[in-house]
NUKOL-694377 format. One record per residue: x, y, z of N, C-alpha, C in turn. Coordinates in steps of 0.2 Angstrom, whole numbers, plus 5000, padded with zeros to 4 digits. Example, Ala and Ser with C-alpha at 12.3 -4.5 7.8 and 13.67 -1.06 7.14 Angstrom:
506649725039506249785039506649845039/506449895035506849955036506450005039/
// end
This chain:
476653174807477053194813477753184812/478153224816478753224812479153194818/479753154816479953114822480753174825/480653154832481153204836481753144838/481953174844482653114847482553084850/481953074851481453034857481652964855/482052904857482052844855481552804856/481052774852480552734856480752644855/480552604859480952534858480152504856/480852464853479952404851479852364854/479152334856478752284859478252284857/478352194856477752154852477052164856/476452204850475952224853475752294853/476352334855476552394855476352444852/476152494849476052544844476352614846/476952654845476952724848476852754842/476752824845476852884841477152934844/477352974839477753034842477753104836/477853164840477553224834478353284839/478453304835478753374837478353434836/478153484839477753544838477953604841/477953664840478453734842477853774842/477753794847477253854849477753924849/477453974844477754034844477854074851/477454064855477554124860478054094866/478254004864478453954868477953934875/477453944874476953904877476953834881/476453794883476753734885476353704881/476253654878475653614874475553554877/475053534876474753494879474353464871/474353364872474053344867473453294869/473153284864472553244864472453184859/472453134860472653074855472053014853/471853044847471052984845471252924839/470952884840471252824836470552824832/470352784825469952784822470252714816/469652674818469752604812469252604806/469852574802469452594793468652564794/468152614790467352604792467252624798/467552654800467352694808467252764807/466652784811466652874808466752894814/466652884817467052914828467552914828/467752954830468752944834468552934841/469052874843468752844851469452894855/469552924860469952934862470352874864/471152884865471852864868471852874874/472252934872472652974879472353044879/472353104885472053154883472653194889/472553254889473053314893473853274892/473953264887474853224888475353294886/475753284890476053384892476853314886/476853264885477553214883477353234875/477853224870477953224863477853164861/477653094865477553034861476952984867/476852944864476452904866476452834864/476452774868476352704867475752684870/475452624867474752614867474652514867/474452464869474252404868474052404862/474152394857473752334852473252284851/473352254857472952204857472352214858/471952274860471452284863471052314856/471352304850471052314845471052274840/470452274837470452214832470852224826/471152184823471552184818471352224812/471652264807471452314803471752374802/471652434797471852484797471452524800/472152564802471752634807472152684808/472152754810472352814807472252844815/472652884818472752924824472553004823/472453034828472153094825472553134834/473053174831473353224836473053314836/472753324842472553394843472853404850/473453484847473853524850473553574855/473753584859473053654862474053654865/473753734866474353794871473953834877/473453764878472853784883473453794892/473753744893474353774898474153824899/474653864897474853934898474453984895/473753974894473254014892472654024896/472454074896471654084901471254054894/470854044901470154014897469754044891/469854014887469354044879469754084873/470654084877471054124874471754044871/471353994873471953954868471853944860/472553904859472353914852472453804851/472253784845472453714844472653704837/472953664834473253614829472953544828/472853504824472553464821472953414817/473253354816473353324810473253254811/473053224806473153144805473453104803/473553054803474353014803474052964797/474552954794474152894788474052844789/473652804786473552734788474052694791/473852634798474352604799473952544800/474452484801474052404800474252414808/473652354812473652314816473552244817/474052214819473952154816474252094820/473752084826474252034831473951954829/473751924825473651874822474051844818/474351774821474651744817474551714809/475051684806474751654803474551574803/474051554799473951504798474451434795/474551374798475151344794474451264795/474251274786473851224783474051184778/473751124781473851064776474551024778/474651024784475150974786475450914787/475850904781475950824782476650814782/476850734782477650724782477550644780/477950614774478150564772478650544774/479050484773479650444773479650434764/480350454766480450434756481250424756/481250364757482050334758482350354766/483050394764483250424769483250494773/482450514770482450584772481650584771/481650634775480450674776480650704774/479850734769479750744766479050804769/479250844770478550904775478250944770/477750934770477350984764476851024770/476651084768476351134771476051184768/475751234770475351274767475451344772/475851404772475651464777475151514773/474751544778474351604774474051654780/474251724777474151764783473751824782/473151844785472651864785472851944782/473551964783473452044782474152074781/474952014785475552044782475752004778/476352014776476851974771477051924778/477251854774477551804780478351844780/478551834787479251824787479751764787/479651704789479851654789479751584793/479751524789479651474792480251434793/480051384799480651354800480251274802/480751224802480651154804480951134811/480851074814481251054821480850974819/481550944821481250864820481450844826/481050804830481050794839481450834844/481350894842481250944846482250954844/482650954840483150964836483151054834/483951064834483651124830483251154825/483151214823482651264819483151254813/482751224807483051244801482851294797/482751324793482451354787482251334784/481651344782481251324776481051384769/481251364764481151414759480451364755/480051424754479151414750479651394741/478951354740479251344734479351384730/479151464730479351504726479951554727/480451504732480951544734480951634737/480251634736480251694740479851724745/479951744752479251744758479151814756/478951834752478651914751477851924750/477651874751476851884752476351844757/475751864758475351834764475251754762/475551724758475251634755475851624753/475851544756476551514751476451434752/476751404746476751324747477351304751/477751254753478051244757478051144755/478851114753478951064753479851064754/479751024759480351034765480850954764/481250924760481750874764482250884769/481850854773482550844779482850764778/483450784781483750714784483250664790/483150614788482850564793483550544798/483150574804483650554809483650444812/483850424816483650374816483250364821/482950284820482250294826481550294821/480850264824480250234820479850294819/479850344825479350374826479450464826/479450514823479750574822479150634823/479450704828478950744829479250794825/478650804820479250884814478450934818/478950964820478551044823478651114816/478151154814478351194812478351254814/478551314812478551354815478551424809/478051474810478051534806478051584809/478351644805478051694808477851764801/477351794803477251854799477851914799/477651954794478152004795478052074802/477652034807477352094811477652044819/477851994817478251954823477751914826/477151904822476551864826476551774824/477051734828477251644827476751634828/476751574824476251514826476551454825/476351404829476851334829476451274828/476551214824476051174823476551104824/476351054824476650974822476050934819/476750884816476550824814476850764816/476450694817476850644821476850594812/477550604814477650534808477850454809/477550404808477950334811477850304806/
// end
């Protein structure tokens, strides 16, 4: 599909698509729109008779995985019966992927005058985008994996903060994937 001027905004959950097509005789066209998940031999229908050049859809209502859209053009409008024509094409794989990641193995020590957060992200299908800390509900800090790099779905994570004052400390964490799906977790230190 080739993209036109049509601006589409993002929302988390969301999927659009959009095509530009040009009927020689200038026709009106009209689209038909089928989704199909990797291992699936049926195209389930979307949307049908859409006279618009784009489409948005919920996400959630599908299960995480790759899946492929399938756009058929008809110039059926402005045509009698059995004298239309149609166009066909499919879009390339794309991921769906409203699932968080996982933040395992969580612990926090005292070690002098600062904790020490150790943890574990791992995400079922994107790259991580970032993790962060909060110690009794204080601002977000950044947390860099020990490999200095959040470029894949698994990372180790060992974190010194400053020990604020006081016995008892709530370090919350927080991640997110590269698809904006957060997950938040804590631990109680005393």
């Amino acid at each position: 599909t080739e993209s036109g001027s049509v601006t589409m905004n993002y929302e988390k959950g969301w999927i659009g698509v959009r095509w530009r097509a040009l009927d020689p005789n200038n026709d009106g066209l009209e689209a038909r729109l089928e989704i199909r998940g990797e291992g699936e031999r049926e195209w389930k229908l979307l949307k049908d008779s859409l006279r618009e050049s784009r489409y948005s859809w919920d996400s959630t209502a599908f299960a995480d995985g790759r899946y492929r859209v399938r756009l058929t053009l008809s110039d059926k409008p402005d045509n009698y019966p059995g004298r239309e024509l149609s166009a066909q094409m499919e879009s390339d794989d794309f991921l769906i992927d409203n699932t968080p990641p996982e933040i395992l193995d969580l612990s926090a020590r005292s070690e002098g005058n600062r904790i020490v957060v150790r943890f574990r992200l791992k995400d079922a299908l994107s790259a991580l985008q970032y993790a962060e800390l909060s110690v009794n509900g204080g601002d977000w800090l950044d947390a860099e994996p020990t490999t200095r790099m959040t470029d894949s779905p698994q990372h180790d994570y060992e974190v010194p903060l400053p020990k604020p004052a006081g016995s008892e400390f709530v370090i919350a964490v927080r991640a997110a994937d590269e698809r904006d799906n957060v997950a938040v977790r804590k631990v109680l230190l005393r």
